[in-house]
C-alpha positions as CSV (number, residue, x, y, z in Angstrom):
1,X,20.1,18.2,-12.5
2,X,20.1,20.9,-9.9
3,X,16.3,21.2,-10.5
4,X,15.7,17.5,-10.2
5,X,12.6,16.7,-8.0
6,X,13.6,15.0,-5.1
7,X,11.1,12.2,-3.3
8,X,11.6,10.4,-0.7
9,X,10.2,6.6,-0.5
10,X,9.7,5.5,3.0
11,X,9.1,1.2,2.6
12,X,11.1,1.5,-0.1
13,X,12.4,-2.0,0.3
14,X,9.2,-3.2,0.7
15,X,7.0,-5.1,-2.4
16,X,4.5,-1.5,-3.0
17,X,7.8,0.7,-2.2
18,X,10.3,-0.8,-4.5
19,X,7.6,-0.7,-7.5
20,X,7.2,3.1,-7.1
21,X,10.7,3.8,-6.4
22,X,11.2,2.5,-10.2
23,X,8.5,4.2,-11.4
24,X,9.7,7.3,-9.8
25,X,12.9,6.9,-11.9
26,X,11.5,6.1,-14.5
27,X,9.7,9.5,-14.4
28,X,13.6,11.2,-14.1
29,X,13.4,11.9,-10.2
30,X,16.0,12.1,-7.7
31,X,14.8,8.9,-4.9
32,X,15.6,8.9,-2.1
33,X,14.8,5.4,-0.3
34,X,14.6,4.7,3.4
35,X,14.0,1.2,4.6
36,X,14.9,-0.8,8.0
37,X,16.8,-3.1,6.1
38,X,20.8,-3.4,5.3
39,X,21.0,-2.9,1.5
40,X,22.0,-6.7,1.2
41,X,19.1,-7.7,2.0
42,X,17.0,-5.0,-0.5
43,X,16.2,-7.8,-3.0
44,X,13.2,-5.4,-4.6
45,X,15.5,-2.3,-5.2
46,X,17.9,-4.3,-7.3
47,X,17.3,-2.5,-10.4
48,X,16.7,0.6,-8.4
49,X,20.3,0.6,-7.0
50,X,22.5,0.5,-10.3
51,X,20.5,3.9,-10.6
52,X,22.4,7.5,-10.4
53,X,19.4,9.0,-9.2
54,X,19.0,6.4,-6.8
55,X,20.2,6.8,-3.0
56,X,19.1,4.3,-0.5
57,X,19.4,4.7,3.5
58,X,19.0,2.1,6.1
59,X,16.8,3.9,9.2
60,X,14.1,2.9,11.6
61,X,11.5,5.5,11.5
62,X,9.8,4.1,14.2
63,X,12.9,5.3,16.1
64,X,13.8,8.8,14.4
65,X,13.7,10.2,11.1
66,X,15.6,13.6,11.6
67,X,17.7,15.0,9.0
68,X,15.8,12.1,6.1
69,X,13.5,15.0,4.3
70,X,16.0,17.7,3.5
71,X,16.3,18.5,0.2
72,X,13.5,16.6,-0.5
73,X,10.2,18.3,-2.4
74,X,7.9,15.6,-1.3
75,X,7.5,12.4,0.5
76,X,5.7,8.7,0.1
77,X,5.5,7.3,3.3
78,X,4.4,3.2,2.5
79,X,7.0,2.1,5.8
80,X,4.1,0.6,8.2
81,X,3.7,-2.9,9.6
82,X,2.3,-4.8,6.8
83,X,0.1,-7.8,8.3
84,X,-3.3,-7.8,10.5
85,X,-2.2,-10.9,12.2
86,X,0.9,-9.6,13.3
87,X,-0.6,-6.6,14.3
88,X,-2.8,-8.5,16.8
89,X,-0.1,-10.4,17.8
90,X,1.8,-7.4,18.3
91,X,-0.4,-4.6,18.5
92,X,2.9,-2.6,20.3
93,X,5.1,-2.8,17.7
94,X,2.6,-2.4,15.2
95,X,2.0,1.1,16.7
96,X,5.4,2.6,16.5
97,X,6.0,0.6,12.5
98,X,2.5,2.5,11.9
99,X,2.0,5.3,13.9
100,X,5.3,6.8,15.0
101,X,6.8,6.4,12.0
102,X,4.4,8.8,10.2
103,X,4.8,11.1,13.2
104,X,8.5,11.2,12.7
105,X,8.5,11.6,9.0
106,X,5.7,14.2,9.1
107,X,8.0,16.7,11.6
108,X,11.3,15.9,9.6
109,X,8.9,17.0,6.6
110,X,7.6,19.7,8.4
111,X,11.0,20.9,9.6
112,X,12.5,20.5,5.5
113,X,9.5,22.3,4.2
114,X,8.7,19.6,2.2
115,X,5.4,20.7,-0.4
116,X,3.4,17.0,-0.4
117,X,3.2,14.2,2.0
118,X,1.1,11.1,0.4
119,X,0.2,8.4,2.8
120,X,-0.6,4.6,2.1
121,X,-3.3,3.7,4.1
122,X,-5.9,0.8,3.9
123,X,-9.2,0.5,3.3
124,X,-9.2,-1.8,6.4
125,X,-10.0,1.7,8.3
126,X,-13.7,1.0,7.2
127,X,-14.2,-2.2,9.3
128,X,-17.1,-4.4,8.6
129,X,-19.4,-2.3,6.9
130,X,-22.8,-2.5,4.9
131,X,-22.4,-0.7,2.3
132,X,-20.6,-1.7,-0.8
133,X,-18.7,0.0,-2.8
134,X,-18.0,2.1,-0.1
135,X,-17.4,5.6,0.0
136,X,-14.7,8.0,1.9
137,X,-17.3,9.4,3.8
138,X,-18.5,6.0,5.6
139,X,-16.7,6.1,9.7
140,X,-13.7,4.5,9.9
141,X,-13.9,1.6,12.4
142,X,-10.8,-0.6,12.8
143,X,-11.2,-4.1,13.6
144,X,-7.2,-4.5,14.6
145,X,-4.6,-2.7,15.9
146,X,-3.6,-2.5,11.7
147,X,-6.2,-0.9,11.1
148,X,-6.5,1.3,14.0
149,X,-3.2,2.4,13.3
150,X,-3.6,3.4,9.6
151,X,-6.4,5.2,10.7
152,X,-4.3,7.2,13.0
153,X,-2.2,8.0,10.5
154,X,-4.2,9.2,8.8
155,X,-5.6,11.7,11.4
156,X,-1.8,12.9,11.8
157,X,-1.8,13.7,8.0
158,X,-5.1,15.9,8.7
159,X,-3.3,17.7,11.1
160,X,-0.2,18.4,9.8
161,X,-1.8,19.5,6.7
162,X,-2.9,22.1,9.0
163,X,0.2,22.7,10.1
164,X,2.1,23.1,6.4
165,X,2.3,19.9,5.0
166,X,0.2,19.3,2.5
167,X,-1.1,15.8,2.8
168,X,-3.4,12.9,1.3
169,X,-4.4,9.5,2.5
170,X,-4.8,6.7,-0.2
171,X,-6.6,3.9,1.5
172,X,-5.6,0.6,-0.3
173,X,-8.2,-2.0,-1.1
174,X,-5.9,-5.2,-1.8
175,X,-3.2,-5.0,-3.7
176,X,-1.4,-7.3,-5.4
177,X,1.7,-8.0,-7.9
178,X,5.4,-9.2,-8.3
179,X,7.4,-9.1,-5.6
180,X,4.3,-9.7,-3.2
181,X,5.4,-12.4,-0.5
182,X,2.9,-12.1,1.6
183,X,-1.4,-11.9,1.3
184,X,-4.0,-14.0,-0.8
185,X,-3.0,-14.1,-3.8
186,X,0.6,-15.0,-3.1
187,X,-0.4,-17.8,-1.0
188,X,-2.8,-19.4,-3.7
189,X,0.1,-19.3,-6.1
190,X,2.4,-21.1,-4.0
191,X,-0.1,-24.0,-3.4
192,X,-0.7,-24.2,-6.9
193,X,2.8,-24.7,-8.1
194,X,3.6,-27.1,-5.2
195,X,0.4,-29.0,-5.9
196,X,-1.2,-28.3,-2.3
197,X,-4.9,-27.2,-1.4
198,X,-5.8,-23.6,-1.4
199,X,-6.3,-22.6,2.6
200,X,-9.8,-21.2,2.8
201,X,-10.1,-19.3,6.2
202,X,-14.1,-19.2,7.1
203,X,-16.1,-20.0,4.2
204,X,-14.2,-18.2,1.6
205,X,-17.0,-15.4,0.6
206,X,-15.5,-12.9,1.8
207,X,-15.5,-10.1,-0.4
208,X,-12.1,-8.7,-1.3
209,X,-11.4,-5.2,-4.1
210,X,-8.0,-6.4,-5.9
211,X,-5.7,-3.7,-6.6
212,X,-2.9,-4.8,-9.3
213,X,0.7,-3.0,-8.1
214,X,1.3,-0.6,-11.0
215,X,-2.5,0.7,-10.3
216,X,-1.1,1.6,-6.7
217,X,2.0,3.5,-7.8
218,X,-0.3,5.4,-10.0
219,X,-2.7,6.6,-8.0
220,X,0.7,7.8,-5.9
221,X,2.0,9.5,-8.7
222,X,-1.6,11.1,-9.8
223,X,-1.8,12.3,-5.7
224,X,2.3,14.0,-6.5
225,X,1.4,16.1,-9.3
226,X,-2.0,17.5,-8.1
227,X,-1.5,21.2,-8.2
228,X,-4.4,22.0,-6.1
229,X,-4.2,21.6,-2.0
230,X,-5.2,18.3,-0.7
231,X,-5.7,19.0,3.0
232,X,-5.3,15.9,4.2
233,X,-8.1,14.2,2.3
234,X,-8.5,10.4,1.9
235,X,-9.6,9.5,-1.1
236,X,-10.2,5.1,-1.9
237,X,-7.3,3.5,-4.1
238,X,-8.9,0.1,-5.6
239,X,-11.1,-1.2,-9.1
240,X,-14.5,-0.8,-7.8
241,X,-15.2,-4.4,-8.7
242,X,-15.2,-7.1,-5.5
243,X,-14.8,-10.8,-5.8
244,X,-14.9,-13.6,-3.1
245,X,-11.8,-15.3,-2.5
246,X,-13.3,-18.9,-3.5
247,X,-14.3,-17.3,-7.0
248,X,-10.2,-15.8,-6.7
249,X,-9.1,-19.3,-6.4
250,X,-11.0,-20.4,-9.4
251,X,-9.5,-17.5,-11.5
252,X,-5.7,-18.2,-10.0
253,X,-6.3,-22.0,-11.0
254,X,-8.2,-21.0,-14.3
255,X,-4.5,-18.9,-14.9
256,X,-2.3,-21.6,-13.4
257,X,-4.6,-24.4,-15.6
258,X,-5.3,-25.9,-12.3
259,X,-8.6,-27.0,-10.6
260,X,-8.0,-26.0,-6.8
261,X,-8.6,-27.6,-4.0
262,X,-9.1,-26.3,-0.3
263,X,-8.1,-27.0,3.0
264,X,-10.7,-25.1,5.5
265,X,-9.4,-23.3,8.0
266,X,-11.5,-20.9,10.5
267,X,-11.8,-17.3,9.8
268,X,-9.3,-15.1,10.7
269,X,-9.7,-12.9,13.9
270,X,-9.6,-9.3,12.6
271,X,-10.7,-10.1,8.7
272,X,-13.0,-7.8,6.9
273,X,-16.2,-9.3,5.3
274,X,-16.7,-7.3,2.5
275,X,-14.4,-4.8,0.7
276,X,-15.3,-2.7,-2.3
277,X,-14.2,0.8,-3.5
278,X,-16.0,3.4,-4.7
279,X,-13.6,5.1,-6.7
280,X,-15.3,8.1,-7.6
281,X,-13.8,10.5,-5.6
282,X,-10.3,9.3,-6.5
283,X,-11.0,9.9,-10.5
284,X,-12.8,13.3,-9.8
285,X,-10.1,14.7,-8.0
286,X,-6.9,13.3,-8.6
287,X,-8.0,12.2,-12.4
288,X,-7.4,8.6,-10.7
289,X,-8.2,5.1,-12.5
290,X,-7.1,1.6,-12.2
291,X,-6.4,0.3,-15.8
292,X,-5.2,-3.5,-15.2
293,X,-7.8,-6.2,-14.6
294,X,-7.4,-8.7,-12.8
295,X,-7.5,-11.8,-14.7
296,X,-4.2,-9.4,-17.1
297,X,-2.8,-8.9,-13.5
298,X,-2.5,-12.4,-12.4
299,X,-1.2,-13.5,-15.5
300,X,1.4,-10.6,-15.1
301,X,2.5,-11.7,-11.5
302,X,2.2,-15.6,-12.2
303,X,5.2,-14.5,-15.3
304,X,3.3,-15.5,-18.0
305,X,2.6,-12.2,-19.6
């Protein structure tokens, strides 16, 4: 057992985090799992917990993180603030959840000499942008402080890469699964099963790349095996296939066996128009693929597959 990878799961509490931290186990690593949270309130790591390979520690990275990566071959940071709205409501906070966090994680890796450092970031780095699917190589330009901070992130990754930490950046496009409280999809569930409208914010064509959960933790465990240096890199985590949010409810209601209904609302400061990977770059170089489609995927999260 001596010879048991160790990683450690920042987030791992969190809807993404407690998904990979199974997966991870399921694999026959060591986890080590850091979240803000008091383990009684860890309702995702339940299965996780009655794990011997499992250890879980309560910490606010935003504060420190010394002493988390020792012993520890490689990291998956995922702790961040999770929300665009409450980013802009707290653009402060959002900054030390985002931003200082990865700081402190990268020097306690740095300081463990810990071999891989993998990211979650966001496609939300791109902004409002033109071109669709979009590629890696497109400017990042935030439209929140969310954004704005993933995108730092990122740029610390770069640079401690540099400095011995072998990094990568997986920029998100939307995911979505069990355990999700918060986000779209979520949402349009709950109305459904309580027989309420679907809220449309703006007029509901925005364009959104739907990511099921267990594609996420793959493209996470794809970017921990690479054997080749990453540098840093960014590389887009999503389908490659886009669909507006008023076609999404369609699909949730075609699943649910429900016609929807909306309640209009208007659009969200800080919302992305379109959003479409290109997802070349992810399959060239980290042998990367999303496998679960999304009508399979909402029938997965809605429990009846």
């Amino acid at each position: 057992m001596a010879d048991t990878p160790t990683v450690l799961v920042t987030g791992a509490a969190g809807f993404i985090g407690s998904h990979l931290c199974d997966a991870l186990l399921a694999e026959g690593k060591r986890v080590r799992g850091v979240d803000r949270h008091e383990l009684e309130d860890c309702a995702n790591l339940q299965g996780a917990l009655t794990h011997a390979n499992f250890e879980y520690v309560s910490r606010d990275l935003g504060q420190e993180a010394e002493g988390l990566c020792m012993g520890v071959d490689s990291v998956c940071h995922l702790a961040a603030m999770s929300s665009v709205p409450d980013s802009i409501t707290d653009p402060r906070r959002c900054h030390t959840d985002t931003c200082t966090s990865t700081l402190n994680v990268l020097q306690a890796a740095r300081k463990a000499g810990v071999k891989r450092f993998v990211l979650s970031s966001s496609a939300s780095v791109y902004g409002t942008t033109l071109e669709a699917p979009v590629v890696e190589s497109v400017p990042t330009a935030p439209l929140s402080p969310y954004a704005a901070a993933k995108a730092a992130a990122e740029q610390y990754v770069r640079a401690f890469a540099r400095m011995g930490v072998d990094g990568v950046s997986l920029r998100y496009f939307n995911v979505y699964g069990p355990r999700q409280e918060r986000g779209v999809i979520p949402a349009m569930i709950r109305a459904f099963n309580a027989g309420r409208p679907v809220t449309m914010f703006g007029d509901g064509n925005q364009s959104r790349d739907f990511l099921y959960v267990a594609d996420a933790v793959a493209a996470n465990l794809h970017a921990l095996r690479h054997q080749r240096p990453l540098g840093g890199e960014a590389f887009n985590v999503g389908c490659g296939h886009a669909i507006t949010i008023r076609e999404l409810a369609v699909q949730v209601g075609r699943v649910a066996d429900k016609q929807p209904a909306f309640e209009q609302q208007p659009a969200r400061e800080g919302d992305i128009r379109y959003s479409c990977a290109d997802v070349t770059h992810a399959k060239r170089v980290l042998g990367f693929e999303a496998t679960v489609r999304l009508p399979q995927g909402l029938r997965i999260t809605m429990g009846l597959a």
